[in-house]
C-alpha positions as CSV (number, residue, x, y, z in Angstrom):
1,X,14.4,9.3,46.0
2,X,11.7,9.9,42.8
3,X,8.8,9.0,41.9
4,X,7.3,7.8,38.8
5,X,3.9,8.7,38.0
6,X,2.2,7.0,34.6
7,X,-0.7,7.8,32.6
8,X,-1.4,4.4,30.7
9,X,-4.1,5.9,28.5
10,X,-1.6,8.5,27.8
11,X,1.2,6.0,27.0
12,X,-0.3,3.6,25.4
13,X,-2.8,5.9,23.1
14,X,0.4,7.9,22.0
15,X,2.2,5.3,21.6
16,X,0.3,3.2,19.4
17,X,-0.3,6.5,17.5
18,X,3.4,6.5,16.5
19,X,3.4,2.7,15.9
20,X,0.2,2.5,13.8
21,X,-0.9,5.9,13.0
22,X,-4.3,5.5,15.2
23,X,-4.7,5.2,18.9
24,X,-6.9,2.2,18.9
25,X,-4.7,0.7,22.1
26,X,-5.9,-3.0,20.6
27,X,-3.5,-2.5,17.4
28,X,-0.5,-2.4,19.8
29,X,1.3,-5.5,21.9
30,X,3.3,-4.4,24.6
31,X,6.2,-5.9,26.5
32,X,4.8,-3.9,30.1
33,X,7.7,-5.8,32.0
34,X,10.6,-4.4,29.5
35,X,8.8,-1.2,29.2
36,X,8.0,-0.3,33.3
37,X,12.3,-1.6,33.7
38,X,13.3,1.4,30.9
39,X,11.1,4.0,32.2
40,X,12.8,3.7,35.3
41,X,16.3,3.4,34.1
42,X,15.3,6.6,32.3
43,X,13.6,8.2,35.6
44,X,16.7,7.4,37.7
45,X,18.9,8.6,35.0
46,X,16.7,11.8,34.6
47,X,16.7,12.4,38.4
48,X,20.3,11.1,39.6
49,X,17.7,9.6,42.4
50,X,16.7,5.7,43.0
51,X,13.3,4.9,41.9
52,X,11.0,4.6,44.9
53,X,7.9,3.2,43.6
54,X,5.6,3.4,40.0
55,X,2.7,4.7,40.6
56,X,0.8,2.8,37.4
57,X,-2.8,4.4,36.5
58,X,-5.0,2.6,34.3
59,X,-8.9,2.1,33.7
60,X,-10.7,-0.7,33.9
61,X,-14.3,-2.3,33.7
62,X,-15.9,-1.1,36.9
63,X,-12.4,-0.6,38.5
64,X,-11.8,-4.3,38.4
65,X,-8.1,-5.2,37.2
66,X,-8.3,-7.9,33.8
67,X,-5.4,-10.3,33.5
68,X,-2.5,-7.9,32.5
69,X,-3.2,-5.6,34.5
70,X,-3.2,-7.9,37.9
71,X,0.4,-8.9,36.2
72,X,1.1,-5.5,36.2
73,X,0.5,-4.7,39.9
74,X,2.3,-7.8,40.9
75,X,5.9,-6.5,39.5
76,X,8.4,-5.3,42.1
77,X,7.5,-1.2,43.1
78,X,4.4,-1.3,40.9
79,X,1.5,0.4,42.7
80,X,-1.5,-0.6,40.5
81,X,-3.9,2.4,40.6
82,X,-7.2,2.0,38.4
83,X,-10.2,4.4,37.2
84,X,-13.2,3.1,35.0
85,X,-14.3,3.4,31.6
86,X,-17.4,6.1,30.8
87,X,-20.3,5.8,28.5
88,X,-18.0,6.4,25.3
89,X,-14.5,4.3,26.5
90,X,-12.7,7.5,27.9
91,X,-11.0,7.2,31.2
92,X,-13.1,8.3,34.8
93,X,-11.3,9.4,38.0
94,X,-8.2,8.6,36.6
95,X,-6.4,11.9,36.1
96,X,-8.5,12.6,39.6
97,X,-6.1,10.0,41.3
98,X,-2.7,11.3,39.9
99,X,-3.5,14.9,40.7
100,X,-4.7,13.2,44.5
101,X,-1.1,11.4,44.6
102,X,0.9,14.3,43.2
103,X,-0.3,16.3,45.8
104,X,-0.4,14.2,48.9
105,X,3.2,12.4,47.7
106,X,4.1,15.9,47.9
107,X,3.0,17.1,51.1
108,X,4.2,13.8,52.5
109,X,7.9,14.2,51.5
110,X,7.7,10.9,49.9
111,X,10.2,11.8,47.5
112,X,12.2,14.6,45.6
113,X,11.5,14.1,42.5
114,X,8.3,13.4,40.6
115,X,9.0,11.9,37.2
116,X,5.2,12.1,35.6
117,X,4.1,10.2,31.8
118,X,1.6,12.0,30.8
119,X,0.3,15.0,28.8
120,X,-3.2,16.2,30.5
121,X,-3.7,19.7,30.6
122,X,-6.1,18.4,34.1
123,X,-3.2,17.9,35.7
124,X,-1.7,21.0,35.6
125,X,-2.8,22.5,38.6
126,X,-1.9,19.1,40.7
127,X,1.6,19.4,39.5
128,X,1.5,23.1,40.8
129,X,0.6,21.9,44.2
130,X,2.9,19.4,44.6
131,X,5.8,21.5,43.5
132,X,4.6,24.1,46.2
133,X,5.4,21.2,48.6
134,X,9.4,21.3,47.3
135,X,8.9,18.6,44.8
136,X,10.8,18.8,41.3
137,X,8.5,17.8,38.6
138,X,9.9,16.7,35.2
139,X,7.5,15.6,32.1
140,X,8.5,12.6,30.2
141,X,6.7,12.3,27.4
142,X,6.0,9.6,24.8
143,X,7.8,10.4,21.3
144,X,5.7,11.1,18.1
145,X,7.0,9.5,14.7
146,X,9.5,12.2,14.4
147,X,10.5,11.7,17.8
148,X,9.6,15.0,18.6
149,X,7.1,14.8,22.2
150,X,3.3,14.0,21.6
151,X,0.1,14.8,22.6
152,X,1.7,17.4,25.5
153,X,-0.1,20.3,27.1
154,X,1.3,23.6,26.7
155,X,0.3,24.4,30.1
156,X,1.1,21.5,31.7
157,X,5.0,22.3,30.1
158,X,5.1,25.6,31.3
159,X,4.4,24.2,34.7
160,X,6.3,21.5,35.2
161,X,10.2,22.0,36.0
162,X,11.4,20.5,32.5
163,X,10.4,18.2,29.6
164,X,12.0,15.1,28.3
165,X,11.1,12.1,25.6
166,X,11.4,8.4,26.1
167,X,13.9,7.4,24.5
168,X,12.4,5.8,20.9
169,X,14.1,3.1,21.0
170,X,12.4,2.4,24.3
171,X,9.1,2.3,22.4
172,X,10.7,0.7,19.3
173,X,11.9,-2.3,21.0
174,X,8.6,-3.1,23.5
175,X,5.8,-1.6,21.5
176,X,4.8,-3.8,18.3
177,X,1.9,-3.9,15.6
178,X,-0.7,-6.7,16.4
179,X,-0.8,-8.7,13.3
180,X,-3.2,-11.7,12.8
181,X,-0.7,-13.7,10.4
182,X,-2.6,-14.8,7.5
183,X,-5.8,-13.0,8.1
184,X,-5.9,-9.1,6.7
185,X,-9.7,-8.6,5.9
186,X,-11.6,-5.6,4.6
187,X,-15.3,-7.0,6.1
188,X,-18.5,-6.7,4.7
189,X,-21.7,-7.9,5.9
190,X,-23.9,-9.9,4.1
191,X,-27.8,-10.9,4.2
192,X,-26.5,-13.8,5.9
193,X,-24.4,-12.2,9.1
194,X,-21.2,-13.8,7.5
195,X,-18.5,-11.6,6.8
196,X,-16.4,-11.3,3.5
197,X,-12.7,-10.0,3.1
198,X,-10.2,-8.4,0.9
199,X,-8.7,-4.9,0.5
200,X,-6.1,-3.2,1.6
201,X,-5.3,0.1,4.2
202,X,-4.4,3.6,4.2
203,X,-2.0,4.8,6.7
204,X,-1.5,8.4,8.5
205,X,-0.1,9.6,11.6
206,X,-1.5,12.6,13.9
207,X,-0.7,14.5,16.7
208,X,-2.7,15.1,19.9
209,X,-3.7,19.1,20.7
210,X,-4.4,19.5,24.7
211,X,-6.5,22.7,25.6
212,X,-5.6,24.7,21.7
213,X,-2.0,23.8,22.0
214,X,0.4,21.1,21.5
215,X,3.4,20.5,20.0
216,X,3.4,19.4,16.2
217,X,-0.3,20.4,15.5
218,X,-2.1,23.0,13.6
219,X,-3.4,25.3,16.3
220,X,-7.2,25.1,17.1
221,X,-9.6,26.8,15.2
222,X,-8.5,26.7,11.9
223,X,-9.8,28.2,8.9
224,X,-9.7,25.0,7.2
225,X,-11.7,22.9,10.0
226,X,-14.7,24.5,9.2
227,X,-14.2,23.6,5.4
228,X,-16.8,20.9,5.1
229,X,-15.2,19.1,2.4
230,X,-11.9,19.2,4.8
231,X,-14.0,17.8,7.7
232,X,-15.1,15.0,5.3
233,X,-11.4,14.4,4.3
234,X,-10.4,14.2,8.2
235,X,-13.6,11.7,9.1
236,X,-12.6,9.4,6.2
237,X,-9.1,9.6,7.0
238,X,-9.7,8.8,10.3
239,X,-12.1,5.4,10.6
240,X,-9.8,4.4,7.1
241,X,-6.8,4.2,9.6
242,X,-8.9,3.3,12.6
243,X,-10.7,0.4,11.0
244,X,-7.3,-0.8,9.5
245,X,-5.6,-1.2,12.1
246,X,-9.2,-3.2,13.9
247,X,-8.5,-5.5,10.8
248,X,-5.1,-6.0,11.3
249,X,-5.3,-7.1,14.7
250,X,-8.7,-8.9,15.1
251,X,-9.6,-12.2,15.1
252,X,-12.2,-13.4,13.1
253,X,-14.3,-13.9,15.9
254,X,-13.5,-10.2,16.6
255,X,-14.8,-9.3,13.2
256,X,-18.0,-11.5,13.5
257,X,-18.8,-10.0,16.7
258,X,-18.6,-6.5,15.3
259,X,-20.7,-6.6,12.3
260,X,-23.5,-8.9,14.9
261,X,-23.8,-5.8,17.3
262,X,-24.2,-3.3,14.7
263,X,-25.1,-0.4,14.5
264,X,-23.2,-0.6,18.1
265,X,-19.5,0.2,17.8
266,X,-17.4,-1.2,20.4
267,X,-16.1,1.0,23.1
268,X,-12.6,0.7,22.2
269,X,-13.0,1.2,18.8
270,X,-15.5,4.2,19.2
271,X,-12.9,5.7,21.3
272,X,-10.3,5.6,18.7
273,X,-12.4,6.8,16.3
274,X,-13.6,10.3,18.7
275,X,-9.9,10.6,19.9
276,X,-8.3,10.9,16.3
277,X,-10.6,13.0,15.0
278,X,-10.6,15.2,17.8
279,X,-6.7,15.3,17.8
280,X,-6.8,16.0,13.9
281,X,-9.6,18.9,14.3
282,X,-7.2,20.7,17.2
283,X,-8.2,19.4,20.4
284,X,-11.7,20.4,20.4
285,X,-14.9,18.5,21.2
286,X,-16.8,16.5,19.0
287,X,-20.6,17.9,18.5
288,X,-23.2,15.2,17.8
289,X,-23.9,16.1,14.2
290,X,-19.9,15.1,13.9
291,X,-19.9,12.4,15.8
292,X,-22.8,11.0,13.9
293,X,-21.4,11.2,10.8
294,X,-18.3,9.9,12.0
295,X,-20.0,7.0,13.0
296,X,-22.0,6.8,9.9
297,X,-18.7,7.0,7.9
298,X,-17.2,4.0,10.4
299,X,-20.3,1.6,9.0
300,X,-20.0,3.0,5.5
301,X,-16.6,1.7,5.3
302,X,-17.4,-2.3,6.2
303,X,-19.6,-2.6,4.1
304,X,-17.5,-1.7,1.4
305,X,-15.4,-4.1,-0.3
């Protein structure tokens, strides 16, 4: 038997980031039912072994499933496994629980082969451990625009007993753009609270650096990251493409609600906004002064018309 083993922040952040350019998850509408079926048609065709179970690992408010996600756990060999969100929208316990199941799935004997989505360089040591055990573990990763594989740890690939790519026509045909048909606003807020629209977006795509090295990506430390008119570039490249694809896929209730709890951003979009910058700058963390103006740059940009 295998095992598959998925890292739904992982999936669905790389994946919008090949289908919109950002990994703002909300941009992105997913057939889950189509898209769990191919991964394990690909996992038992990777493996030559039946599928056993998918192990599904997600975050949610306060660990408590939403709709889709109940949905989720109710499909046939779907083990529903959820973390929480932190202060800033990034994912808690989560890689915790796959390295915990790697190992103990392992030890256990549950099955051969491990079949894990997912890039985290966290998970490196977990994947060591489990293969101590006599488990095969193979990387399938989600493929970037040139359908080369994104956002993977270079550590995590030396450890792991081989690297593949879902199939892009996997992604192509259950992964779409959220469009709101008829309603493709650039938002400013006036006196009144009431939004305006018009204008149009920029697009770019970007690949994800773990720990100073991934594939596709400038390494870490660059010369030109420390160029401050470069850094400026990346910021305004980054919330242009973020706050596109917000517009694109909001409601106008969505929109209303934004510019109301200003100068709050919400957690989803904040997220997208630290995750792409972070990927464009190599990987590395975010210091305040950064994050501030990043912020600053996000607000900047409704209110412009």
């Amino acid at each position: 038997m295998c095992s598959l083993y998925v890292d739904v922040g992982y999936l669905l952040s790389a994946t919008a980031v090949r289908v919109t350019g950002t990994s703002f998850r909300n941009g992105i509408e997913v057939d889950y039912e189509s898209l769990i079926d191919a991964l394990v048609q690909q996992a038992e065709a990777l493996s030559g072994l039946p599928v056993l179970r998918v192990h599904w690992y997600d975050s949610a408010r306060d660990g408590v499933p939403d709709i889709q996600q109940q949905l989720i756990g109710e499909l046939s060999n779907v083990k529903l496994r959820l973390g929480r969100f932190g202060r800033e929208g990034q994912q808690k316990g989560v890689d915790l629980r796959i390295g915990l199941d790697l190992v103990t799935h392992a030890r256990n004997g549950a099955a051969d082969v491990f079949i894990l989505v997912s890039g985290d360089d966290d998970l490196t040591e977990a994947v060591e451990e489990a293969q101590a055990h006599g488990v095969q573990v193979i990387l399938l990763a989600v493929p970037d625009a040139k359908d080369k594989p994104h956002a993977i740890s270079r550590h995590l690939i030396r450890a792991a007993d081989g690297l593949k790519t879902i199939f892009p026509e996997t992604i192509d045909q259950t992964v779409t753009k959220v469009e709101v048909q008829g309603w493709r606003p650039r938002a400013k807020a006036t006196p009144n609270g009431v939004t305006s629209q018009g204008g149009s977006y920029a697009h770019r795509t970007s690949a994800v650096l773990e720990s100073g090295a991934t594939i596709g990506s400038e390494p870490a430390g660059s010369a030109t990251d420390e160029d401050p008119a470069y850094l400026a570039e990346q910021i305004d490249s980054v919330v242009t493409n973020v706050l596109a694809t917000f517009r694109r896929s909001a409601t106008a209730e969505a929109l209303t609600e934004l510019m109301a709890g200003r100068p709050s951003i919400p957690r989803d979009i904040d997220k997208a906004l630290l995750t792409d910058l972070s990927d464009r700058r190599g990987g590395i963390d975010l210091d305040e002064t950064v994050r501030h103006r990043l912020r600053t740059k996000f607000w900047e940009k409704c209110d412009e018309v």
